[in-house]
SERO-4910 file (N, C-alpha, C, O; in steps of 0.05 Angstrom, whole numbers):
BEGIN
 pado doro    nc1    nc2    nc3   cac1   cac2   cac3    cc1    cc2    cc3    oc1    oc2    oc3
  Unk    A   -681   -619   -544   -670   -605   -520   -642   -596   -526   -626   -611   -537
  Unk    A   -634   -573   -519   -606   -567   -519   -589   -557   -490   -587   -538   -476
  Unk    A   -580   -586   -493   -556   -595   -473   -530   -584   -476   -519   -582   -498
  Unk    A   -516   -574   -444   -491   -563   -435   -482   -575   -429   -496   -585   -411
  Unk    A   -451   -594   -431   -447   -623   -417   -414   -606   -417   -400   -598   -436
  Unk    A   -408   -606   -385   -377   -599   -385   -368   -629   -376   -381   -649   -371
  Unk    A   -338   -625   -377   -317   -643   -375   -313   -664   -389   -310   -688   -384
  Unk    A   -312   -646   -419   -317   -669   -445   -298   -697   -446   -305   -720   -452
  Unk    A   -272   -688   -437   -257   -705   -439   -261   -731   -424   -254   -753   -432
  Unk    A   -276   -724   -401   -287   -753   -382   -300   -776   -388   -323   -776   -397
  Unk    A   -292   -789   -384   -309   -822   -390   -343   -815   -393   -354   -819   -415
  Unk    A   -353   -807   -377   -380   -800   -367   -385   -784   -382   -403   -792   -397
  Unk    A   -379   -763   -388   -390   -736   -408   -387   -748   -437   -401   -737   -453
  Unk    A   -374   -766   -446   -364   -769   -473   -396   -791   -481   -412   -789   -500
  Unk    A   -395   -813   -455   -425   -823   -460   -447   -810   -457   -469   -816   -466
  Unk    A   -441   -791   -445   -472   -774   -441   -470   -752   -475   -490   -753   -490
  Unk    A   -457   -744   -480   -456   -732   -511   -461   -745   -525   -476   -735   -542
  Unk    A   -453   -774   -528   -466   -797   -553   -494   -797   -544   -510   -787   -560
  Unk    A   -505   -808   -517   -531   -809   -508   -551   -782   -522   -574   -782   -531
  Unk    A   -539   -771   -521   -563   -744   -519   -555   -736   -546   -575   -728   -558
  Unk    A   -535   -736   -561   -547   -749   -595   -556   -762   -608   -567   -759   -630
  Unk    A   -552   -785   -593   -571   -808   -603   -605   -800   -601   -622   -810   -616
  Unk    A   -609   -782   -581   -637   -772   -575   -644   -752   -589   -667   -746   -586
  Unk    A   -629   -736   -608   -637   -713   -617   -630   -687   -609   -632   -667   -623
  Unk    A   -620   -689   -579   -612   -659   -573   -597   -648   -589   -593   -656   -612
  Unk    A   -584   -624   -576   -577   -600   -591   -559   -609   -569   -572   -615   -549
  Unk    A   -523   -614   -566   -512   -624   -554   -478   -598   -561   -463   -596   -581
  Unk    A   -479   -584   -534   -454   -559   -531   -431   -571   -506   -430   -565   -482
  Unk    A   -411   -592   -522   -397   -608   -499   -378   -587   -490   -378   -568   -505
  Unk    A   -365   -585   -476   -334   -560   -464   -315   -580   -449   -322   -589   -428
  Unk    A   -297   -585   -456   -268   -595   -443   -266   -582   -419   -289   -574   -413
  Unk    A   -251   -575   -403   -242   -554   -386   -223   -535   -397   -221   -513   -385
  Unk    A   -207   -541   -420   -196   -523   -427   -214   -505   -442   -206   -482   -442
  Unk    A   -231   -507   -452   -253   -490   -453   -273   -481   -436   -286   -467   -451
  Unk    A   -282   -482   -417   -291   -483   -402   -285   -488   -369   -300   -503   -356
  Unk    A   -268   -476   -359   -257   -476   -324   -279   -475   -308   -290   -454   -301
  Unk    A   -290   -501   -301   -316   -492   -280   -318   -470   -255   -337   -455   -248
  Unk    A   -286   -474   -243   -282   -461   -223   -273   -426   -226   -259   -413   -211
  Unk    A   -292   -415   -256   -283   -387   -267   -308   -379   -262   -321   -398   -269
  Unk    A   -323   -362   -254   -347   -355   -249   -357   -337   -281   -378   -338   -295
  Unk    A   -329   -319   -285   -344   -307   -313   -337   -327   -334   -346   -323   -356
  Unk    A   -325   -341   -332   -328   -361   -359   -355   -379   -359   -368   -379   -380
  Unk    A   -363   -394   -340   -385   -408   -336   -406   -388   -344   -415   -392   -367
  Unk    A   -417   -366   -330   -441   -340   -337   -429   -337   -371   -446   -339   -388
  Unk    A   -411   -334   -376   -412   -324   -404   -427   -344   -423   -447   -339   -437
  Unk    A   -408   -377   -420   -420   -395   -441   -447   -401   -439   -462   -405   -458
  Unk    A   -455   -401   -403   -490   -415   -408   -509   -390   -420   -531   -394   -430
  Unk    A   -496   -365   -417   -510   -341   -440   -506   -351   -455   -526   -365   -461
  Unk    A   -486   -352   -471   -495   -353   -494   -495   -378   -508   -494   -375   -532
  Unk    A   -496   -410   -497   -510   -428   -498   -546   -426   -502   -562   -435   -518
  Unk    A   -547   -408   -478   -584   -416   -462   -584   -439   -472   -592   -442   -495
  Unk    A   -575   -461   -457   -577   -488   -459   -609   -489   -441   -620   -472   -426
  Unk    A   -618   -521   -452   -640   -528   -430   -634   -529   -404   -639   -515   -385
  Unk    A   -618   -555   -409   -603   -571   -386   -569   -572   -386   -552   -577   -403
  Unk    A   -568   -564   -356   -531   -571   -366   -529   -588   -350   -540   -587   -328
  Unk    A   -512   -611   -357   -505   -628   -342   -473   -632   -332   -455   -641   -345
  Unk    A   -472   -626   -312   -439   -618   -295   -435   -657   -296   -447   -675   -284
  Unk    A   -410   -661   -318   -394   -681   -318   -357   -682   -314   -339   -698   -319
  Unk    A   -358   -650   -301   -336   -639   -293   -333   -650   -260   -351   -650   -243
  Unk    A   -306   -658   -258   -302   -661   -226   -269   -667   -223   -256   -674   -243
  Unk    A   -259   -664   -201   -237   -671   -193   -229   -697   -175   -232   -698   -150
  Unk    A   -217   -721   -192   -226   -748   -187   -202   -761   -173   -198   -785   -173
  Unk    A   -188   -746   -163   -163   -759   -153   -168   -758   -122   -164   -737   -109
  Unk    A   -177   -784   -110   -188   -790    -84   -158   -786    -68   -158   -774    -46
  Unk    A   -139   -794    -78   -117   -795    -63    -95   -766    -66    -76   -761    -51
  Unk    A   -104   -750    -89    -86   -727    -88   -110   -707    -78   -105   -682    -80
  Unk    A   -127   -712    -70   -148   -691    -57   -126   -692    -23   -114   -676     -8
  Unk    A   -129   -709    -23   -112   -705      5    -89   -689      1    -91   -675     21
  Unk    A    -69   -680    -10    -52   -665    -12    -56   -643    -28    -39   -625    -30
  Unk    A    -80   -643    -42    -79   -620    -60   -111   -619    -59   -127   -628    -75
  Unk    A   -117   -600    -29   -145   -602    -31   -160   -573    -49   -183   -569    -58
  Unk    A   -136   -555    -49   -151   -529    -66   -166   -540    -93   -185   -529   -104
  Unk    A   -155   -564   -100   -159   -565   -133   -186   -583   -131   -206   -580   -146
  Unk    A   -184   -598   -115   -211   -610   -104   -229   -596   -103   -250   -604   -113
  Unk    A   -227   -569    -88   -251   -560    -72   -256   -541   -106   -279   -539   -113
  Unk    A   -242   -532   -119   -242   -518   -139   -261   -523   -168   -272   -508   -184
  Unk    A   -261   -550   -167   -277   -568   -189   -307   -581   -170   -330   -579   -179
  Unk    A   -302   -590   -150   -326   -608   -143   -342   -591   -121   -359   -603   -107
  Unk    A   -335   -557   -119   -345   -552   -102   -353   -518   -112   -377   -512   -114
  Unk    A   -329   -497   -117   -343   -471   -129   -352   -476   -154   -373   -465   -161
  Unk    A   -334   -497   -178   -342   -502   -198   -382   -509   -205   -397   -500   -223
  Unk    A   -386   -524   -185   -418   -548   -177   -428   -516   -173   -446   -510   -189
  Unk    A   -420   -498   -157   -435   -468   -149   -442   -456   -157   -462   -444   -150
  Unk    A   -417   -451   -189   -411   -427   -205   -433   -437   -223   -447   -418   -229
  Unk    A   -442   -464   -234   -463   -473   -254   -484   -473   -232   -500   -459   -244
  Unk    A   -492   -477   -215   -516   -475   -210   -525   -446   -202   -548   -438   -202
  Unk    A   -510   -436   -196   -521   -401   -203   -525   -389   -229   -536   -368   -234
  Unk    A   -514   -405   -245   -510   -392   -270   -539   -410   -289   -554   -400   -306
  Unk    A   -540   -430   -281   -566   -445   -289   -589   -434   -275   -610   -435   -289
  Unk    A   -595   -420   -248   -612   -403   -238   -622   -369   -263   -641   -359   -274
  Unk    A   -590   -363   -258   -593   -335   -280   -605   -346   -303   -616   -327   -314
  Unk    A   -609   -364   -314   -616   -371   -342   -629   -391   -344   -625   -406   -363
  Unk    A   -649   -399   -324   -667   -415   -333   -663   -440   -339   -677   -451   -355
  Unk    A   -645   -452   -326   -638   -481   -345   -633   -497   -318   -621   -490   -297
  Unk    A   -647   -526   -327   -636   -549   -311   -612   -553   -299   -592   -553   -314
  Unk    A   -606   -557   -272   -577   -565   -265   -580   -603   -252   -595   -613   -235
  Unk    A   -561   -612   -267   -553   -632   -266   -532   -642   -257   -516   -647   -275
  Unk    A   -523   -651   -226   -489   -646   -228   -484   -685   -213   -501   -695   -199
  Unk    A   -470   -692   -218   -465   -719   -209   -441   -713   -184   -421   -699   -187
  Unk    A   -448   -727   -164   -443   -732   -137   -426   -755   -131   -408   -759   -148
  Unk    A   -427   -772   -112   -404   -786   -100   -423   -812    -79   -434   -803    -59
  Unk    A   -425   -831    -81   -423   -859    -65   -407   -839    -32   -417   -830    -12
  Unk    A   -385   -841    -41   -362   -829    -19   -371   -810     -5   -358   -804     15
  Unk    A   -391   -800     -9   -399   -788     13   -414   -799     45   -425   -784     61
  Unk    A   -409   -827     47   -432   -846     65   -392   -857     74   -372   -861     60
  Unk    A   -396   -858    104   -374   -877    115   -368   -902    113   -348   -913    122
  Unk    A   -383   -910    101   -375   -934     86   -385   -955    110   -385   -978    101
  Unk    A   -394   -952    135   -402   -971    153   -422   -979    158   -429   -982    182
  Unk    A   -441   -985    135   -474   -991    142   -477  -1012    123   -466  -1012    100
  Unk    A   -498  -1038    137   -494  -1051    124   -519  -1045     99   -531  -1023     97
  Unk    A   -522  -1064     85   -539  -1056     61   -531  -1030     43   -509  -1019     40
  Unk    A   -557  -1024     30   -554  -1007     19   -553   -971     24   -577   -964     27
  Unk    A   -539   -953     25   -550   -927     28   -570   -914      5   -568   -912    -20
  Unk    A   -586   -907     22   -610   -886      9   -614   -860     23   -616   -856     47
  Unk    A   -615   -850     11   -630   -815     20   -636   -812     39   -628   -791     49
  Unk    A   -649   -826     53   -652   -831     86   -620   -833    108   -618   -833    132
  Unk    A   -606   -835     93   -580   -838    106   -559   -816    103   -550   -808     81
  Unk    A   -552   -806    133   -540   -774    134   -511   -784    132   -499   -800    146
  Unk    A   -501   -768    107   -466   -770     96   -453   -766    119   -461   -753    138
  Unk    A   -432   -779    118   -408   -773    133   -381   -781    127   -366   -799    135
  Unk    A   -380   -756    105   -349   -764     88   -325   -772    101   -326   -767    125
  Unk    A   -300   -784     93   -285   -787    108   -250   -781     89   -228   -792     93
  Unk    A   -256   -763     71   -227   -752     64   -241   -729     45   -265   -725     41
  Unk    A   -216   -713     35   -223   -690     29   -239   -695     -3   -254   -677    -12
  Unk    A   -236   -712    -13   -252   -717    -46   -281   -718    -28   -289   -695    -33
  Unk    A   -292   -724    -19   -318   -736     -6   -324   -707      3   -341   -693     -9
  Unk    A   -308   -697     26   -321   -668     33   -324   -654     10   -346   -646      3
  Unk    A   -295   -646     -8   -314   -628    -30   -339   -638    -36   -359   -627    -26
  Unk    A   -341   -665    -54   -372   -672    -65   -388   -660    -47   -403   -641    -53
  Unk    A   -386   -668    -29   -413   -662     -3   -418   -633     -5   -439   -624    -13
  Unk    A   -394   -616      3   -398   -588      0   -408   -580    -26   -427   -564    -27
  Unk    A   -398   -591    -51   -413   -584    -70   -443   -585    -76   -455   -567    -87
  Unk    A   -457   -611    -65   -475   -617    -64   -489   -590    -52   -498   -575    -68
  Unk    A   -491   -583    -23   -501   -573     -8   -500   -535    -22   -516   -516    -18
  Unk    A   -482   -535    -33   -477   -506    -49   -498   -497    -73   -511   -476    -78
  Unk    A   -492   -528    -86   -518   -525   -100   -537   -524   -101   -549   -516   -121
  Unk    A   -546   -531    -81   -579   -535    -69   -585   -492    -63   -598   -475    -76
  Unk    A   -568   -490    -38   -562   -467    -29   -571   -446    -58   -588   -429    -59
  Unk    A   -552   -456    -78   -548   -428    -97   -581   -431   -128   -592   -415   -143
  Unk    A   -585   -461   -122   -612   -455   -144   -628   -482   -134   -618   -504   -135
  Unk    A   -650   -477   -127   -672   -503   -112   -679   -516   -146   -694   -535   -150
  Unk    A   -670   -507   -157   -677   -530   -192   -651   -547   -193   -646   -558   -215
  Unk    A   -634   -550   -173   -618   -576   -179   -619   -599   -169   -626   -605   -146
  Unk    A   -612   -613   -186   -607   -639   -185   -592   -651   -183   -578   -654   -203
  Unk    A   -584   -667   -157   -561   -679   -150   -561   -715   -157   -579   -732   -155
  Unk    A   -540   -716   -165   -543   -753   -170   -516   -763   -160   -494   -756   -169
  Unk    A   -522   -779   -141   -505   -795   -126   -502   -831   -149   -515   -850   -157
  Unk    A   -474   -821   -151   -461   -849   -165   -441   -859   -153   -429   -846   -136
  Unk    A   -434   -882   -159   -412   -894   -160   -397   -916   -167   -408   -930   -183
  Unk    A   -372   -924   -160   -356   -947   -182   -363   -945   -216   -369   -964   -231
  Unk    A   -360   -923   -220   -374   -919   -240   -350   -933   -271   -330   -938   -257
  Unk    A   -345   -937   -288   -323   -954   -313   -345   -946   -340   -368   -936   -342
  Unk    A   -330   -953   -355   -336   -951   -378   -307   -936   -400   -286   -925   -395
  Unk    A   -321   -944   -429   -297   -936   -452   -279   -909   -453   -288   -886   -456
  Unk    A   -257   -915   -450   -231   -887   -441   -233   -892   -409   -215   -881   -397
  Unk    A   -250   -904   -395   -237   -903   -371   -206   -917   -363   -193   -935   -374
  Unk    A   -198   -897   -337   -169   -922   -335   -172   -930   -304   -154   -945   -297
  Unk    A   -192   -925   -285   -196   -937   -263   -196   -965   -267   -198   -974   -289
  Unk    A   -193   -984   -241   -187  -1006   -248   -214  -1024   -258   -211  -1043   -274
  Unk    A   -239  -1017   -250   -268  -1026   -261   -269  -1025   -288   -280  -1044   -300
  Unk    A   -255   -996   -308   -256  -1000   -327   -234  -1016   -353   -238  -1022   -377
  Unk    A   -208  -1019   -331   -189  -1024   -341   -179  -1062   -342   -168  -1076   -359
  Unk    A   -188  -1066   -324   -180  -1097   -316   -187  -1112   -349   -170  -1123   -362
  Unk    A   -210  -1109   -357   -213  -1130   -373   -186  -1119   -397   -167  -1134   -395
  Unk    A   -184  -1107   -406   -166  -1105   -420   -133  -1114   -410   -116  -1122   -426
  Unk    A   -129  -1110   -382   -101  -1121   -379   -112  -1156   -372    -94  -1172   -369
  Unk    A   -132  -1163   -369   -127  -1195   -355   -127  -1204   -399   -117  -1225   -407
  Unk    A   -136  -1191   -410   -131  -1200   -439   -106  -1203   -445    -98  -1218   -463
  Unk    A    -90  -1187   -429    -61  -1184   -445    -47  -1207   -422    -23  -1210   -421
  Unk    A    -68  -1225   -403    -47  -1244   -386    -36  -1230   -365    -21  -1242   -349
  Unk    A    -42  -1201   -361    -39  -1198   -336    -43  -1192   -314    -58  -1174   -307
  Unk    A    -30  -1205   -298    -40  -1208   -267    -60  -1181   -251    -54  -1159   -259
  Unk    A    -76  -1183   -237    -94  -1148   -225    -94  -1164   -193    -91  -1187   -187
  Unk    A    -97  -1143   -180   -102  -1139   -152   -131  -1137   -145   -143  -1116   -151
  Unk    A   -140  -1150   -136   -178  -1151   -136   -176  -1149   -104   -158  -1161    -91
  Unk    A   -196  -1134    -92   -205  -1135    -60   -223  -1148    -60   -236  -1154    -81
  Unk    A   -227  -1154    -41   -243  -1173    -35   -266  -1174    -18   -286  -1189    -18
  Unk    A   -256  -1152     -2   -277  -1139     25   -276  -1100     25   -269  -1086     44
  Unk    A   -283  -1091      1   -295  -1067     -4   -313  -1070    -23   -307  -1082    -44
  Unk    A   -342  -1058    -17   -362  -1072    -32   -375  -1045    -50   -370  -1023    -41
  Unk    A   -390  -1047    -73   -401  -1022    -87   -428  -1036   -102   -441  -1057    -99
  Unk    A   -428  -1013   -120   -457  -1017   -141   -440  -1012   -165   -438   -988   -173
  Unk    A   -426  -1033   -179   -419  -1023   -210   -439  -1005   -221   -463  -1007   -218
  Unk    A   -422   -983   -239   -443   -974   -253   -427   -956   -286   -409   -940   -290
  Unk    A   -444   -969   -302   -436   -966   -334   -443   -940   -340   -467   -932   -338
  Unk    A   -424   -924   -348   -428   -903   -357   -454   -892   -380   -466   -871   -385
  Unk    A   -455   -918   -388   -463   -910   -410   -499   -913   -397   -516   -897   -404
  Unk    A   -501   -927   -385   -527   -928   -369   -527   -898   -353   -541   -878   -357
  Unk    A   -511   -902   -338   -508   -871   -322   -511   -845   -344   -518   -825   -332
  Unk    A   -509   -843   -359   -513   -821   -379   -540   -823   -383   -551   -803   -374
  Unk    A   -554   -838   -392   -579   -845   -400   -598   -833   -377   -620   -825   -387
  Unk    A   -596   -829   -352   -605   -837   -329   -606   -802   -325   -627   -790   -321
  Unk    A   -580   -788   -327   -576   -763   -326   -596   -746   -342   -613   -729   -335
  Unk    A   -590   -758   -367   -606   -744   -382   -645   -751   -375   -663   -736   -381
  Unk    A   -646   -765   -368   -681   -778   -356   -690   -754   -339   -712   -744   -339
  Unk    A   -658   -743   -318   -673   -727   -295   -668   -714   -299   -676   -699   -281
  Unk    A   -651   -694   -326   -660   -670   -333   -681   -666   -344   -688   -643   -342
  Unk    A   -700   -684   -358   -723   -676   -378   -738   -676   -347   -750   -655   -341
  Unk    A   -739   -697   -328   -763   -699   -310   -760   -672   -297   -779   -662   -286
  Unk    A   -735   -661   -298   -729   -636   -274   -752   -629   -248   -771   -614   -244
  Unk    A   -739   -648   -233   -745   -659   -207   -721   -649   -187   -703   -665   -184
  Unk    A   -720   -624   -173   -703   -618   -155   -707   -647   -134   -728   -655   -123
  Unk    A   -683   -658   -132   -676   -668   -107   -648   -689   -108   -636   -689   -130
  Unk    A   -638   -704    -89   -617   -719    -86   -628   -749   -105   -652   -754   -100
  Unk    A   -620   -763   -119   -622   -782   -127   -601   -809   -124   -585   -805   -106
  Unk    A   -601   -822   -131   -578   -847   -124   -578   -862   -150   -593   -881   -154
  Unk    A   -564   -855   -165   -566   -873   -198   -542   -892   -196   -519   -885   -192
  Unk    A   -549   -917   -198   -531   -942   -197   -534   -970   -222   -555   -983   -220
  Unk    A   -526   -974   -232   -539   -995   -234   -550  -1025   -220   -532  -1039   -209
  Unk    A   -574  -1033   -219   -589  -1056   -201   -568  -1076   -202   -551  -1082   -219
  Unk    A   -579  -1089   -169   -565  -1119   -168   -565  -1116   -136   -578  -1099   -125
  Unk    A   -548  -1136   -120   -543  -1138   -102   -517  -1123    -92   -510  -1122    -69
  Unk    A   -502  -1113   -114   -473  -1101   -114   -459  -1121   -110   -468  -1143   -103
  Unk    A   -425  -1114   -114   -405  -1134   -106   -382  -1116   -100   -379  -1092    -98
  Unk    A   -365  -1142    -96   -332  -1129    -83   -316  -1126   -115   -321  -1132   -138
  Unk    A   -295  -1116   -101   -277  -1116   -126   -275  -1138   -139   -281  -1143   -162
  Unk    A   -266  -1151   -122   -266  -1186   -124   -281  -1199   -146   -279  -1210   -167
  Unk    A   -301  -1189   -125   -334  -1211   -151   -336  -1200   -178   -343  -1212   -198
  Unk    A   -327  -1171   -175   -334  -1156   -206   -308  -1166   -227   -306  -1166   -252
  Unk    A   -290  -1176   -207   -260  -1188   -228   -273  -1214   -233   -277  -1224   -255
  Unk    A   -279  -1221   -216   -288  -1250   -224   -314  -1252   -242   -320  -1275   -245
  Unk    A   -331  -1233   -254   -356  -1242   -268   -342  -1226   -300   -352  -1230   -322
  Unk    A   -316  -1205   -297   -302  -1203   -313   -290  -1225   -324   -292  -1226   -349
  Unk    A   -275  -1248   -310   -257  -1269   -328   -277  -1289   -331   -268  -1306   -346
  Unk    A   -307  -1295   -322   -332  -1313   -331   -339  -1304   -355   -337  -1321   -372
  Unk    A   -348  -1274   -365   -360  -1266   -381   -336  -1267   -404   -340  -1273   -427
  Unk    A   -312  -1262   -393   -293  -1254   -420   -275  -1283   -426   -262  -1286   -446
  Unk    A   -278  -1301   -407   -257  -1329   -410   -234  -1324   -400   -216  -1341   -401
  Unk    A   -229  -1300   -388   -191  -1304   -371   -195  -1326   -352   -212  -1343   -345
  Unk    A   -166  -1317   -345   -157  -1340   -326   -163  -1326   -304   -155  -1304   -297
  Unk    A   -184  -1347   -289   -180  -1333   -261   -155  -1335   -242   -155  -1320   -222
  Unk    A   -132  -1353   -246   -111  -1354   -240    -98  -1321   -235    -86  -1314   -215
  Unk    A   -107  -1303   -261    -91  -1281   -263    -98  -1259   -235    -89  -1237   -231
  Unk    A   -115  -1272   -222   -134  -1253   -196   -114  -1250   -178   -103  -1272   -177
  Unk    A    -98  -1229   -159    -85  -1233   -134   -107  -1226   -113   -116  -1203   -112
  Unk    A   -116  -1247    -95   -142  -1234    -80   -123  -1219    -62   -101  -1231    -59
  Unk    A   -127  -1190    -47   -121  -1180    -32   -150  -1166    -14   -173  -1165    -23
  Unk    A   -139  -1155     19   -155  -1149     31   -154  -1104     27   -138  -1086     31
  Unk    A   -171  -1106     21   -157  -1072     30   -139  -1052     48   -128  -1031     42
  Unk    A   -141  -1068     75   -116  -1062     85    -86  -1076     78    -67  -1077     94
  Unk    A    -88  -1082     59    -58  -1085     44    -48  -1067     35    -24  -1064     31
  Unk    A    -68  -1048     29    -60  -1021     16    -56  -1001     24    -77   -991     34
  Unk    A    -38   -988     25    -27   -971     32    -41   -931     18    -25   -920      2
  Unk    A    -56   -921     22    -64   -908      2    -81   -876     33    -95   -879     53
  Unk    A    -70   -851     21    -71   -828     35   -103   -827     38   -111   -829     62
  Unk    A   -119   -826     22   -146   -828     33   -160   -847     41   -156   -869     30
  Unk    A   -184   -845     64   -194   -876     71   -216   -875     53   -221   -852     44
  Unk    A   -233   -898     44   -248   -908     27   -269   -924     34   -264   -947     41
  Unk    A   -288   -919     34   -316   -940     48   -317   -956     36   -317   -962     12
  Unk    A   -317   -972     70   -317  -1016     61   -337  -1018     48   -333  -1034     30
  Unk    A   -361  -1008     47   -381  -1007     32   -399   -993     23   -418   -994     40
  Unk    A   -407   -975      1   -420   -959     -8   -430   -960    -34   -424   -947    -54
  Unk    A   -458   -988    -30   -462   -990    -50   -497   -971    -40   -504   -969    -16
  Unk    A   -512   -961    -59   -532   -937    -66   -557   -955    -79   -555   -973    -95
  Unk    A   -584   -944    -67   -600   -952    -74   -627   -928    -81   -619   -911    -65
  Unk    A   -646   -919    -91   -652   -892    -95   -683   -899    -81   -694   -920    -86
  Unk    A   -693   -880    -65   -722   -882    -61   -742   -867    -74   -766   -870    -69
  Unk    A   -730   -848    -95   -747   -840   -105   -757   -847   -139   -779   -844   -148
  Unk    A   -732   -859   -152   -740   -859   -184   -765   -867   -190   -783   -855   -201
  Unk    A   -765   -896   -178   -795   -905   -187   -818   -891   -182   -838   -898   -194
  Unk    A   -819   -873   -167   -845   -857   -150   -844   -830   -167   -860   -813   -161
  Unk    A   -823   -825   -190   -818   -804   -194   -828   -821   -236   -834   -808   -257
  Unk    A   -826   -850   -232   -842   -856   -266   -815   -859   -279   -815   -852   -303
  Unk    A   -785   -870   -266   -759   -872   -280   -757   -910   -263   -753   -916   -239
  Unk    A   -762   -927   -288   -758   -948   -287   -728   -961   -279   -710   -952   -293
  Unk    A   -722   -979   -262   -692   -986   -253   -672   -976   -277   -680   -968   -299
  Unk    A   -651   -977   -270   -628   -982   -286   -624  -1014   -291   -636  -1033   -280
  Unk    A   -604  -1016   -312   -606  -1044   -312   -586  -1053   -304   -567  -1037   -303
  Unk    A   -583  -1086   -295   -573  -1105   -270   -544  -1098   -278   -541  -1091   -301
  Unk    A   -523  -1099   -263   -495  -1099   -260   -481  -1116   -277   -459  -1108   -284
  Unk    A   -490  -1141   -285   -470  -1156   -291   -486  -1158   -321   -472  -1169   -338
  Unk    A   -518  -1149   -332   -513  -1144   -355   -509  -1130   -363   -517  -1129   -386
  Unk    A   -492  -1105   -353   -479  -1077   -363   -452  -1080   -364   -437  -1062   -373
  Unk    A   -441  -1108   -353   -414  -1105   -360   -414  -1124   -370   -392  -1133   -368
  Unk    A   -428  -1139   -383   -431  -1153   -404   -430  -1144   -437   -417  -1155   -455
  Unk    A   -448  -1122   -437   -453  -1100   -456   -425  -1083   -454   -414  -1076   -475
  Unk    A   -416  -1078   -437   -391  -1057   -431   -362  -1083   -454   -346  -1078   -472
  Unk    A   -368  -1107   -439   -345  -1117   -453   -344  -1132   -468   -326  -1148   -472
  Unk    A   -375  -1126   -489   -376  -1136   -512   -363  -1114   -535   -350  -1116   -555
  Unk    A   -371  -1096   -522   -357  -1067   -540   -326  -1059   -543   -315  -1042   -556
  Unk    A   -317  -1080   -525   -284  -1069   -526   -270  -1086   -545   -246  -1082   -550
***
């Protein structure tokens, strides 16, 4: 298969490029400096002359808290950018693949959200996603949307991906305690991407990895079990300690109703993916 994978530099795109060599594709990664999602003739030019199979959009604008003050750049990556490829994957025949947002659900339900449950973002990172989402659909019925989140893994510097490395060096992290998610390993999440481009199955999906999910908290804490820190080094805090421009759902952990019905076996459990995640570091 020959795969289009933007936003090379990202945690997520860099695993999905190892993934889909490891498989044999034909693998055309683009940075953004090569590739500006939000350029309409740059995007039409490369997937010409790519004719990739599948592209998979690992391009996005990830700053939850500078979306609030800087929503052009937001809406610019996670929203005409998601547009400009799925029109341009229409003109040319090819899979669209674009990864989505947890953050799109208010964060106030208990259990899990599934597809059955109508978004209701609550800062401007979330509305782009959403709008992106809905653009894409709009601009080519062959896309594929995949709802993730808490997502870590190697080069990340979010705190999911980052903690085990500073509680190694002895120091202290800030863990919540009462905002809850679905960890999810990049490197699984790549795998998963690439599954629903070959299945190319237009619809919303929910890719997480399995478990019951946890809080920040529990994921620090199965961090210093699995790695031997000190759980001493934990400061439990509540989330309203924090002070921070965008609001954030108490809970948005994702569950999918369709993979299995669609012949795509679970992802695997949470805490053996960050087991595997921090055997590698």
């Amino acid at each position: 298969m020959k795969v289009l994978i933007t936003g090379a530099n990202g945690m997520v795109a860099r695993a999905t490029v190892e993934h889909c060599q490891n498989r044999g594709d034909e693998v055309f990664a683009f940075t953004r400096a090569e590739l500006d999602i939000d350029n309409w003739e740059a995007v039409e030019k490369k997937v010409r002359n790519v004719k990739p199979d599948a592209v998979l959009n690992c391009a996005a604008y990830t700053d939850v808290d500078g979306a609030e003050s800087d929503s052009a750049a937001a809406y610019a990556s996670n929203t005409d950018g998601v547009e400009n490829l799925a029109y341009s994957c229409r003109n040319h025949d090819a899979v669209f693949v674009t990864i989505s947002t947890d953050y799109v659900f208010d964060g106030e339900t208990d259990g899990f959200y599934t597809q059955r449950h109508t978004p209701d973002p609550q800062g401007v990172y979330a509305l782009s996603k959403l709008e992106g989402e809905m653009r894409a659909r709009k601009a080519n019925a062959r896309s594929v949307i995949v709802r993730s989140g808490w997502i870590y893994g190697s080069g990340g510097t979010n705190f999911l991906s980052a903690i085990g490395e500073q509680l190694s060096q002895g120091k202290s992290v800030k863990a919540i305690k009462d905002s809850y998610g679905t960890p999810t390993y990049a490197v699984d999440l790549a795998a998963r991407l690439r599954e629903l481009a070959v299945l190319d199955m237009p619809c919303i999906f929910h890719a997480t990895n399995t478990g019951p999910g946890t809080s920040y908290l529990g994921f620090a804490e199965k961090v210093c079990e699995i790695g031997g820190f000190d759980f001493g080094l934990l400061d439990v805090i509540s989330k309203d300690d924090l002070t921070r421009p965008a609001r954030r759902p108490t809970s948005s952990k994702l569950a999918c109703l369709f993979s299995e019905k669609f012949g795509l076996g679970p992802m695997p459990d949470w805490e053996d993916a960050l087991q595997r995640f921090l055997s590698k570091k």
